[in-house]
N, C-alpha and C positions, 0 to 999 in steps of 0.2 A: 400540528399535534400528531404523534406516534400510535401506532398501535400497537402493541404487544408483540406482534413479530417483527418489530423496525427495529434498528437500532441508533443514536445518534450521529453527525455527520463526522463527528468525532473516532466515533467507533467505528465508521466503515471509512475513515480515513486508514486509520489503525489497523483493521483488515486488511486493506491493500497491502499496506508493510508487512504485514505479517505472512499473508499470503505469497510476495512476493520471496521474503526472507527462506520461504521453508519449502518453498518449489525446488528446491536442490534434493530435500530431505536435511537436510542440516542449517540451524538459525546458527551462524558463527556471534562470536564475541562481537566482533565488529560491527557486524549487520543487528543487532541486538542494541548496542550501542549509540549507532545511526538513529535506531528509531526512537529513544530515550533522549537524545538530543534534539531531534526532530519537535519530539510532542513537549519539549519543555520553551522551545525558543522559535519556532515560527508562529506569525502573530492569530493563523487557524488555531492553533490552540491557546489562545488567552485565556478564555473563560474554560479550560479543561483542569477539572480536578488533577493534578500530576500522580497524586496516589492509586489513580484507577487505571494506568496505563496495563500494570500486568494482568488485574486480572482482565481486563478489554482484550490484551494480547491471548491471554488464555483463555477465556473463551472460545475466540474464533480457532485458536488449536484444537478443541472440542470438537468444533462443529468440523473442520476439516478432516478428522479420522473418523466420522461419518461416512457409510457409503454417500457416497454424490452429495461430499462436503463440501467439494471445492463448486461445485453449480449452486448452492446453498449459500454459500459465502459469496457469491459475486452477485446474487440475487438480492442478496440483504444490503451488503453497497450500491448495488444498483439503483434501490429503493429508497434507501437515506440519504443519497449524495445529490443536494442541489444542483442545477447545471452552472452555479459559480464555481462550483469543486471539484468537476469533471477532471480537469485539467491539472488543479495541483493535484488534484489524487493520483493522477499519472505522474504529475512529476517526484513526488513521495514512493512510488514505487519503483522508479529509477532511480532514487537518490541510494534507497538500502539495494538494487542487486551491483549498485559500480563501487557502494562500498568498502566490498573488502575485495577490492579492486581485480576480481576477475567476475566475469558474465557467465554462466553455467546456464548451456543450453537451457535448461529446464526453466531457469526465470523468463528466459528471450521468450519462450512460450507462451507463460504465465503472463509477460506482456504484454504479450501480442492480442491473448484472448481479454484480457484486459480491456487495451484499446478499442477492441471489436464490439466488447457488451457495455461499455460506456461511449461509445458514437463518438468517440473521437477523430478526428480528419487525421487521413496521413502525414498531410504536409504540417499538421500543429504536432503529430505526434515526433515529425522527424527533428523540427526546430526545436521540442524539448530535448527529444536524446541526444541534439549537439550540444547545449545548452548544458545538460547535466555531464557530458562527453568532457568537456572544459571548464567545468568546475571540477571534476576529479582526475584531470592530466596531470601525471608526473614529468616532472623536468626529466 
């Protein structure tokens, strides 16, 4: 059961993405795209309304041009993300920043702090980023 300041696992799935997306300052098409594919065809969002993705995404763009939005935003994923979804929510948030297939320091950050305020092990975070590494290699 939620309380009023949680938001679904869904939603702070969608956070990550988003927050990942716009740690450059700029959500490109692609990386936009990513997460509209994302939230319609991995089986975490079955039961997700598809019509709520933008405003779930705009939302957390709210709460990020907040002063100390982004510690706001990773406290409320913090909060909603079961320890079954620790991990794809990191792997969702490396799927949009290799999307439009360059790494802009600023996501590697957003990462990194990421992996740090959801307790992810190094060595689970690195077999993701190979993982996700070689799902987005070009020949």
């Amino acid at each position: 059961m939620q309380n009023m300041n949680t938001i679904s696992h869904h939603a702070a799935l969608i956070y990550v993405m988003v927050v990942v997306s716009a740690a450059d300052g700029v959500m490109s098409e692609r990386e936009l795209k990513t997460i509209g594919n994302i939230a319609k065809t991995l089986p975490v969002f079955r039961d997700f309304e598809e019509h709520r993705l933008l405003p779930v995404a705009q939302e957390c763009g709210s709460i990020l041009q907040e002063q100390d939005g982004a510690d706001a935003v990773l406290g409320l994923i913090k909060e909603a993300l079961p320890d079954h979804l620790v991990e794809t929510a990191y792997m969702l948030g490396l799927e949009v920043a290799l999307s439009d297939s360059r790494v802009m320091l600023e996501e590697v950050r957003v990462l990194e702090v990421l992996r740090r305020s959801l307790h992810i092990d190094r060595l689970v975070a690195a077999a993701l980023e190979r993982g996700a590494r070689a799902r987005y290699q070009i020949a």
